[in-house]
N, C-alpha and C positions, 0 to 999 in steps of 0.2 A: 374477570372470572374469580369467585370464590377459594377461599381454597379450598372447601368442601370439593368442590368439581374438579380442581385440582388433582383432589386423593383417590379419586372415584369413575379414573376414567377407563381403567383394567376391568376384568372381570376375576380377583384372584380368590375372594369371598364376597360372601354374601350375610346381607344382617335382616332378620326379619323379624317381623312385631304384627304381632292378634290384639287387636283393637273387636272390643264388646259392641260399639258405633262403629256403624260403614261413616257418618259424618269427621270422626275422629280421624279417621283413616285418612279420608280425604284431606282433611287438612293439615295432617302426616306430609304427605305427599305434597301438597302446595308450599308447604315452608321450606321441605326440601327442594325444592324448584327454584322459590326466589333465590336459595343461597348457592346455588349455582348449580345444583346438579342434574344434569341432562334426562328429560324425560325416561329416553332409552333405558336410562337404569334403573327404573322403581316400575313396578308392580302390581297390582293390585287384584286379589282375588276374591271372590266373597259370590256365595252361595252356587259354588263349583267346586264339590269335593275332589273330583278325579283332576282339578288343573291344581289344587293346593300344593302337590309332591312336587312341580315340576322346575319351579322355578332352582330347586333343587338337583336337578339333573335327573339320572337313574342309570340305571344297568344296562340300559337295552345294548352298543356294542358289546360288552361280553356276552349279551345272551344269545346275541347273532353269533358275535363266534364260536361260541359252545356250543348253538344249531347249527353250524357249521361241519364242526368238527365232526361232531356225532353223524350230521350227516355223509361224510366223507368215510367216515368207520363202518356204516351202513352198505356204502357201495363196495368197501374193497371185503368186508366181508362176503358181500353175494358174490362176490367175481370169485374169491378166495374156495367160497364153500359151494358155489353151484355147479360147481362142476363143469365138462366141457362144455356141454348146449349152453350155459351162459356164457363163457368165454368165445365161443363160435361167433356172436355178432358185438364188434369194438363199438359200432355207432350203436346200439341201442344200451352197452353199457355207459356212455359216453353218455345221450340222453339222459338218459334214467340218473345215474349219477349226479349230473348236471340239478335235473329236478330235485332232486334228495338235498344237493345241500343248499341250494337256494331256497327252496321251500322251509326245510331246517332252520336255515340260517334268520327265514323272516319270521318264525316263529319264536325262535329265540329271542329276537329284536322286540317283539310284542313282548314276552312272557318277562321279560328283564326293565318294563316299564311299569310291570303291577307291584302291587302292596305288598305282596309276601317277598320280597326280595328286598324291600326297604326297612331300614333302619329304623327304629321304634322312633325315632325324635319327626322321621317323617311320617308315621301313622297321627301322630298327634297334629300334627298341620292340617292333615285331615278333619280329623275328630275335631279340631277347631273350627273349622269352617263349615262340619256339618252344624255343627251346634249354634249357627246365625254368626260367629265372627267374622271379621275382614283383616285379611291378612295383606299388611306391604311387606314389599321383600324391593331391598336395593343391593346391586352390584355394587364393589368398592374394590379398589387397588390397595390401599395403604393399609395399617394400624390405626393412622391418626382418621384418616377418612372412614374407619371401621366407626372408630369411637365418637366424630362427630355426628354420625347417620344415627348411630344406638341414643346418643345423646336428644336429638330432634324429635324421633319416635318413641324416645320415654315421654319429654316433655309435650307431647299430644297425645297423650293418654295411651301408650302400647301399656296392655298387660302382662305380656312376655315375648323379648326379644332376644332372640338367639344368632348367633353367629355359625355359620356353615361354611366348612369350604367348597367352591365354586364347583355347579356340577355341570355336564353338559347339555343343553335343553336340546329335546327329540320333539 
């Protein structure tokens, strides 16, 4: 084994590079392979805007728990403000609350995987890929396995290769 694959077998960052050729890309990605690095970790997106962001992670558990939360603030408010006839039946505040922050919560979950909650460097991964690029993206543990993967993907033609730290994929 390499010791590319060596450096590369965490998920602590992530390196990726917009190649102008989907061919370019591809053979991004086969060089990285001979020199040892497990398919598992490389990537490849290209003309799928909404998968570009992800290799990147996102928001979604905070937005589940902030639908959460707000949910749970919804219930103890009704309970709080409606007076007896709400407080009269526990199981249908129990329900209903129930509903509130799981419904909440999975909205959150959705709303924390869109574009307005992401960082401008990931709009642009986007906007890469709408615009006909292909984007690899590979997982790396190391510094040294950072700079070997950026090294491989310069030299097959990336036009911009950034470094990210590891996000979690939803």
């Amino acid at each position: 084994m390499s010791k590319l694959a060596d450096n590369a077998v965490g998920a602590h960052a992530i390196v990726t590079g917009a190649f102008e050729r989907h061919e370019d890309a591809l053979a991004a990605v086969q060089r990285l392979q001979s020199e040892g690095m497990p398919a598992d970790r490389t990537e490849i997106v290209s003309a799928n805007v909404r998968q570009a962001r992800e290799p990147m992670g996102s928001y979604s558990p905070w937005g589940g728990i902030a639908g959460a939360v707000v949910g749970l603030a919804l219930t103890l408010a009704y309970v709080v403000f409606g007076g007896d006839t709400v407080r009269s039946s526990p199981f249908a505040i129990v329900i209903g609350g129930f509903v509130l922050i799981v419904g909440l919560g999975f909205i959150g979950w959705l709303a924390g995987r869109a574009r307005l909650f992401k960082q401008e460097e990931y709009a642009e991964l986007e906007d890469d890929v709408a615009l006909g690029e292909t984007l690899v993206s590979v997982s790396c543990e190391t510094p040294d396995g950072l700079d070997e993967t950026r090294a491989v993907l310069e030299r097959a033609g990336a036009r911009d290769v950034r470094f990210e730290g590891a996000g979690e994929s939803v």
